[in-house]
N, C-alpha and C positions, 0 to 999 in steps of 0.2 A: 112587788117590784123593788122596793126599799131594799128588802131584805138581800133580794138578790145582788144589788150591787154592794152592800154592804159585804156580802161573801166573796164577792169579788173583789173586792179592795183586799180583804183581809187575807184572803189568798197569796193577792200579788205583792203582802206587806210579809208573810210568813215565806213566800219564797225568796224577797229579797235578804231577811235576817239570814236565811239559812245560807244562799250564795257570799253573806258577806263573812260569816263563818268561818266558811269552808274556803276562801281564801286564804286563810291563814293558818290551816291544818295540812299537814304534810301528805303529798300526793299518795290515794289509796291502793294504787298499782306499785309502789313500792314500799307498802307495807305490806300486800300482798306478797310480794317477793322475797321479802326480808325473812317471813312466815315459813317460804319456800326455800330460803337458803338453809335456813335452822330447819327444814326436814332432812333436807341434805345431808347437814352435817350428822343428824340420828341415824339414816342411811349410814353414811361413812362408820359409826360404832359398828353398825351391824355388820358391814362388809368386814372388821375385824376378825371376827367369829367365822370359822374357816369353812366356807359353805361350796360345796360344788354346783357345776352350772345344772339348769335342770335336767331330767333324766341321767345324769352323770351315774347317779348311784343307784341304778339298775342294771351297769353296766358289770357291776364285778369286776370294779378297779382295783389294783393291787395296791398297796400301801405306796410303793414310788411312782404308781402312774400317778395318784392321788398328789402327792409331793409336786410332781411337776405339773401339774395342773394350777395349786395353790400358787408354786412358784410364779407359772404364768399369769396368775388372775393380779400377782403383787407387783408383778414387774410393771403391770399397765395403769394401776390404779391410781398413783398421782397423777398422771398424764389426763386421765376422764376425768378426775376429778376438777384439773384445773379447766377443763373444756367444759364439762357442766356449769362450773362458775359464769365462763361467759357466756355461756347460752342463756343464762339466769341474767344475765348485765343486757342483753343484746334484748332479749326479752322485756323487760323492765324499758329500754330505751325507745324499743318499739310501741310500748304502750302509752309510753308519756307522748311521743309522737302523732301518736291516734289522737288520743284524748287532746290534744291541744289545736286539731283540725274541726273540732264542734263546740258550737255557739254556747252560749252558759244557758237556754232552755235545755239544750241535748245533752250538754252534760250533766243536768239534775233531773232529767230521765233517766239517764243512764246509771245514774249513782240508785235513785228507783228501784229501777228493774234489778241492778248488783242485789240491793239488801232484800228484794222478793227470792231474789232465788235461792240467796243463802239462807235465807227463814224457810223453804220449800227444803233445800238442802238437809236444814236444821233438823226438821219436823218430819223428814224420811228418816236419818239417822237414829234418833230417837225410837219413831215407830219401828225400826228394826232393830234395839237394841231391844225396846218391848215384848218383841215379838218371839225373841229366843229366849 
């Protein structure tokens, strides 16, 4: 019985170190995104490289239909691109949002359950990079 309140105290003593931490570490939903702007912007290299939309080149484009296709995909690509941005801001605002309507047990569940799945995430990745 000892024991067990003993595990229980020290429970509630390793969850409060960890909450008093994690007060001072910068919110994980915009390190998440910041992750996700920088893919963006590796996106954006690639959209460089002059690529048609899919099935495009099945069609038997001529070298000008191809030209004005390029042209089209140029003329709109800052414009998505600053629109992705805020969908990446709006995103990011919405989650701090969430996250600030749960209790600090729900929130160190929820940080929990985050790091099981990206270790499940991890450990798929891996087994499929194994696996080829």
């Amino acid at each position: 019985m000892t024991s067990r309140r003993t595990l229980i105290a020290f429970s509630l003593l390793a969850a409060s170190v960890f909450w008093m931490q994690r007060a001072h570490e910068p919110n994980v939903f915009a390190q998440d995104k910041a992750k996700a702007e920088e893919s963006k912007k590796d996106d954006a290299e690639k959209k460089d490289r002059k690529r048609l939309p899919n099935n495009y080149g099945k069609l038997g484009l001529s070298d000008a239909q191809k030209t004005k296709v390029y042209d089209a995909q140029a003329k709109y690509d800052d414009e998505i691109d600053k629109l992705e941005q805020q969908i990446v801001a709006l995103k990011a605002k919405q989650d701090a949002e969430c996250e600030a309507v749960l209790t600090a047990e729900q929130k160190s569940r929820l940080d929990e359950l985050n790091q099981e799945a990206k270790a499940k995430k991890a450990a798929k990745k891996k087994k499929a990079a194994k696996d080829d």
